[in-house]
C-alpha positions as CSV (number, residue, x, y, z in Angstrom):
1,X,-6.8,10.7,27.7
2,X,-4.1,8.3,27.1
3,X,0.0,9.4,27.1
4,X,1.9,7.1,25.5
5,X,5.2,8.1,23.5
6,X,4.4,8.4,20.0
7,X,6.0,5.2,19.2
8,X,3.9,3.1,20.7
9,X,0.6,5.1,19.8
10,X,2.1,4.1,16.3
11,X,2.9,0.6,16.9
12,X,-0.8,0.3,18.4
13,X,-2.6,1.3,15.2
14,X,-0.5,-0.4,13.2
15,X,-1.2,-3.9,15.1
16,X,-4.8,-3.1,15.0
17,X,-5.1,-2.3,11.5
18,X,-2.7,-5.9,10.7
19,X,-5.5,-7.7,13.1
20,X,-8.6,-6.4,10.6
21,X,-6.5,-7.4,7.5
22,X,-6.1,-11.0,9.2
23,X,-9.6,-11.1,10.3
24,X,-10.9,-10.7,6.4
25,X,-8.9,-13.4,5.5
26,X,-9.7,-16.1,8.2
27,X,-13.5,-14.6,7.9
28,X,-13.3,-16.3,4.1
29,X,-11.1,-19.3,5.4
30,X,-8.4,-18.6,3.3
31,X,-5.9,-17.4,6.0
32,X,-3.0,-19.8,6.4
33,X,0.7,-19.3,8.0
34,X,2.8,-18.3,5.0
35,X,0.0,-15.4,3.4
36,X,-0.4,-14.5,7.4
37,X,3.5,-13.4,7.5
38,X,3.2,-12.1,4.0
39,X,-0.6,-9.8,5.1
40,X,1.9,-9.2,8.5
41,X,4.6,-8.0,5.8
42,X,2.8,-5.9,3.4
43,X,0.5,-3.8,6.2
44,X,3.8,-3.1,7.8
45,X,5.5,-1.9,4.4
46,X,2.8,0.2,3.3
47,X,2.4,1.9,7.2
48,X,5.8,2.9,6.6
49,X,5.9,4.1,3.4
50,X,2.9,6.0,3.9
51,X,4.0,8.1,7.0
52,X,7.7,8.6,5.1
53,X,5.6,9.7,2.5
54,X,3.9,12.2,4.6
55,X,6.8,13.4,6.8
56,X,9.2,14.4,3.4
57,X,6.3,15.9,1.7
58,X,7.3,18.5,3.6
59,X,3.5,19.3,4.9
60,X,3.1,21.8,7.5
61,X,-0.2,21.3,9.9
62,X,-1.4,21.5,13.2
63,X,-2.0,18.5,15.7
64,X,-5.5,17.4,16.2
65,X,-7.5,19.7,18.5
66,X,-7.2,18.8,22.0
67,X,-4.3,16.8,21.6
68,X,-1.3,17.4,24.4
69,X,2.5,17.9,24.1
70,X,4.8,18.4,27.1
71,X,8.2,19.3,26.8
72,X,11.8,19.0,28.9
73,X,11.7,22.4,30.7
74,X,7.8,21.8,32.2
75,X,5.4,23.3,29.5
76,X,2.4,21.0,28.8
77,X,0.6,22.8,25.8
78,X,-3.0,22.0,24.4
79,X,-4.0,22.4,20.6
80,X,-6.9,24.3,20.1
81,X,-7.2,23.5,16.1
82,X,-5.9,25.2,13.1
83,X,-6.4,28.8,12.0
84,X,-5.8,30.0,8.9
85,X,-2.5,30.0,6.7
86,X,-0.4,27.4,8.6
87,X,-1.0,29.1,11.6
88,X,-2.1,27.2,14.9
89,X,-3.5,27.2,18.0
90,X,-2.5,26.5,21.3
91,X,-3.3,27.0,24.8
92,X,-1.1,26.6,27.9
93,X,-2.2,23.8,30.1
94,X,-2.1,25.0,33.2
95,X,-2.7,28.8,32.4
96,X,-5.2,28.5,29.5
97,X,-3.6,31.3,28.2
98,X,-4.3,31.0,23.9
99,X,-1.1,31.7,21.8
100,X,-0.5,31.2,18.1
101,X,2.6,29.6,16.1
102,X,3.7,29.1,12.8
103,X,6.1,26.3,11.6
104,X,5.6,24.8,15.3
105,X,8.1,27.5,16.9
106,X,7.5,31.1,15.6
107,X,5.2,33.4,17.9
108,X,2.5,35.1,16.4
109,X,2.7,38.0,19.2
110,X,5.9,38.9,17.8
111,X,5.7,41.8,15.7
112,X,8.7,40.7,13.7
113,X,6.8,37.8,13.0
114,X,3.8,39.3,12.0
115,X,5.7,41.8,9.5
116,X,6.8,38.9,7.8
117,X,4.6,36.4,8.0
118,X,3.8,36.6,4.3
119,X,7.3,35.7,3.4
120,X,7.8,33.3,6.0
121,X,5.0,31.3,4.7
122,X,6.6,30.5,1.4
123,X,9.1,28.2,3.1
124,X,6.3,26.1,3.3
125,X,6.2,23.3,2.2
126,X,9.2,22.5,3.7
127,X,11.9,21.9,1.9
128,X,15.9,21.6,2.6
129,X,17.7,24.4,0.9
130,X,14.5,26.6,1.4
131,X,15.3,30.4,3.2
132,X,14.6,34.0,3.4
133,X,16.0,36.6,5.0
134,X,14.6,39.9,6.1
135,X,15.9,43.5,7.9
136,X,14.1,44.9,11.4
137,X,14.8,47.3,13.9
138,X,15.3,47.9,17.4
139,X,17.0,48.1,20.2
140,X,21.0,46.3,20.3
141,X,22.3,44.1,22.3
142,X,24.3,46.9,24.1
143,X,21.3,48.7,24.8
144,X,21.6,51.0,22.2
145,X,19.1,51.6,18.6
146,X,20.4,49.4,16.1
147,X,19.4,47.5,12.9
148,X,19.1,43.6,12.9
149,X,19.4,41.2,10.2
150,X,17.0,37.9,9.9
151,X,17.3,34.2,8.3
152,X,15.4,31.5,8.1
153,X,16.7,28.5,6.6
154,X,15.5,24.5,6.2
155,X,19.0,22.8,7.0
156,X,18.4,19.0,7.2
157,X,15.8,16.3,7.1
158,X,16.5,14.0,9.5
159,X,15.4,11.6,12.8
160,X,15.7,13.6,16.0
161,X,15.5,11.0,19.2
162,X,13.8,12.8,22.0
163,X,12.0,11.1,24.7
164,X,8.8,10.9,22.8
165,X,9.9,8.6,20.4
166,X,12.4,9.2,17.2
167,X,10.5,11.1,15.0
168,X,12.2,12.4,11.4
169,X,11.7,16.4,11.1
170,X,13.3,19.3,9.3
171,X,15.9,21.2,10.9
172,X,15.3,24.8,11.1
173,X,18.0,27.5,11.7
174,X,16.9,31.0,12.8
175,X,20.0,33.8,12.7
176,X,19.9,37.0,14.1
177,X,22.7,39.6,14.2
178,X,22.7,43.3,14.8
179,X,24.9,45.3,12.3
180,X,25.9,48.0,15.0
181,X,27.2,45.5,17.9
182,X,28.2,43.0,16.2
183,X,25.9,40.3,18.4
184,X,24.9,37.1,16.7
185,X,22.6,34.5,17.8
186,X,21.4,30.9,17.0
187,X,18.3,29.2,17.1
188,X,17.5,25.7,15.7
189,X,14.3,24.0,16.4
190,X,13.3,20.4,14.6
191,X,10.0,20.2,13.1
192,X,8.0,17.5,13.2
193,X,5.3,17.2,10.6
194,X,4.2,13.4,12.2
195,X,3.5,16.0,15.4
196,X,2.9,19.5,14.0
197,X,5.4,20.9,16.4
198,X,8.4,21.2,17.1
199,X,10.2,18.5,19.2
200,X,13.2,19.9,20.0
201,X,14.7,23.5,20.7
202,X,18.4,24.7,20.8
203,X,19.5,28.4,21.4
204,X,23.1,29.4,21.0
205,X,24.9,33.1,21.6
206,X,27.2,33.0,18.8
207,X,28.7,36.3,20.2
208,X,27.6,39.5,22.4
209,X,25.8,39.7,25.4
210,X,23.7,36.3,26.4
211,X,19.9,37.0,26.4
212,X,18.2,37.5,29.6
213,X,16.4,35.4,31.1
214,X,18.3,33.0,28.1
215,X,16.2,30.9,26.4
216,X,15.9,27.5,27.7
217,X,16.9,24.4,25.3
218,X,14.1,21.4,26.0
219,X,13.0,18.2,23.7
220,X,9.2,17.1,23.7
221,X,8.4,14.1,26.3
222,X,5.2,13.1,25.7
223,X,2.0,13.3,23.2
224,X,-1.1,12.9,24.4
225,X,-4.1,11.9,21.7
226,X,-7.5,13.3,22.6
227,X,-10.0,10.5,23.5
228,X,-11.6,10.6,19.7
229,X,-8.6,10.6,17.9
């Protein structure tokens, strides 16, 4: 199993998929300099097109089973396929312990999330301007009963560099804040549709009492294709 940041997996196919183009041409003898820059030009233009294509679509999927992602703060995950309804599998590499997500960040173990699931799924596809918002229940950040609001919202479309490559993915922003104390809290993750995950993850105590242990930020490092792929 090969780990090579996703830019150069990319660049690979591409150069293998200008080579067969080529190939066709000098099979029939018709391959000279100028049509080789402009078969060069064209394979490299439609590449491109096609994965913008695919990334603003705003498609929300799962990597390829068996394919690898290891992120900033030591987590090496495994993806065990799709399920159903956006939802995906993964598996902790060096646990094996199974886990679902949805939009490449949200825990299925959550109850929260799985009260809402229904409405979280129709941000998808992904779209900038796209959010919901929803009301739960629980415990404060002072210890105390309380009642939380929720949002979810798709704030950009843009290239995030992280040490995997530079890989364009929507912004998401996640707001939580509990009527009683007051307490408000950030999270942003950047999902990837070229990955199916996402590739980077900030968390940010507006104000109130920082979560403990608080939630680490980290950027994926490194994708690693299954042998097949």
């Amino acid at each position: 199993m090969a780990a090579y940041p996703l830019r150069r997996q990319l660049g690979v196919r591409m150069s293998l998929f200008k080579a067969i183009v080529a190939a066709v041409y000098w099979k029939r003898g018709t391959l000279t300099a100028r049509k080789a820059r402009r078969v060069l030009c064209m394979c490299s233009g439609l590449i491109l097109v096609a994965q913008a294509a695919a990334a603003q679509s705003g498609e929300v999927r799962c990597p390829s089973t068996g394919t690898q992602l290891s992120f900033s703060e030591g987590t090496t995950i495994e993806s065990l396929g799709d399920a159903v309804g956006f939802i995906c599998r993964f598996k902790n590499a060096r646990t094996a312990r199974g886990f679902d997500r949805i939009l490449g960040h949200l825990d299925l173990s959550s109850p929260l999330i799985k009260a809402n699931l229904d409405r979280i799924r129709t941000l998808i596809p992904l779209q900038v301007g796209k959010g919901i918002s929803f009301v739960g229940t629980g415990a404060d950040n002072l210890g105390g009963n309380g009642t939380w609001s929720y949002s979810i919202s798709v704030e950009k479309y843009e290239a995030v560099v992280t040490p995997a490559g530079t890989l364009q993915s929507f912004l998401i922003l996640w707001v939580e804040q509990s009527f009683g104390s007051g307490g408000k809290w950030e999270r942003r993750w950047w999902y990837s549709p070229q990955v199916g995950y996402a590739v980077q993850v900030e968390f940010k105590t507006i104000h109130g009492n920082p979560p403990k242990p608080y939630p680490p930020n980290y950027q994926l490092t490194t994708i690693r294709l299954p042998q097949s792929a």
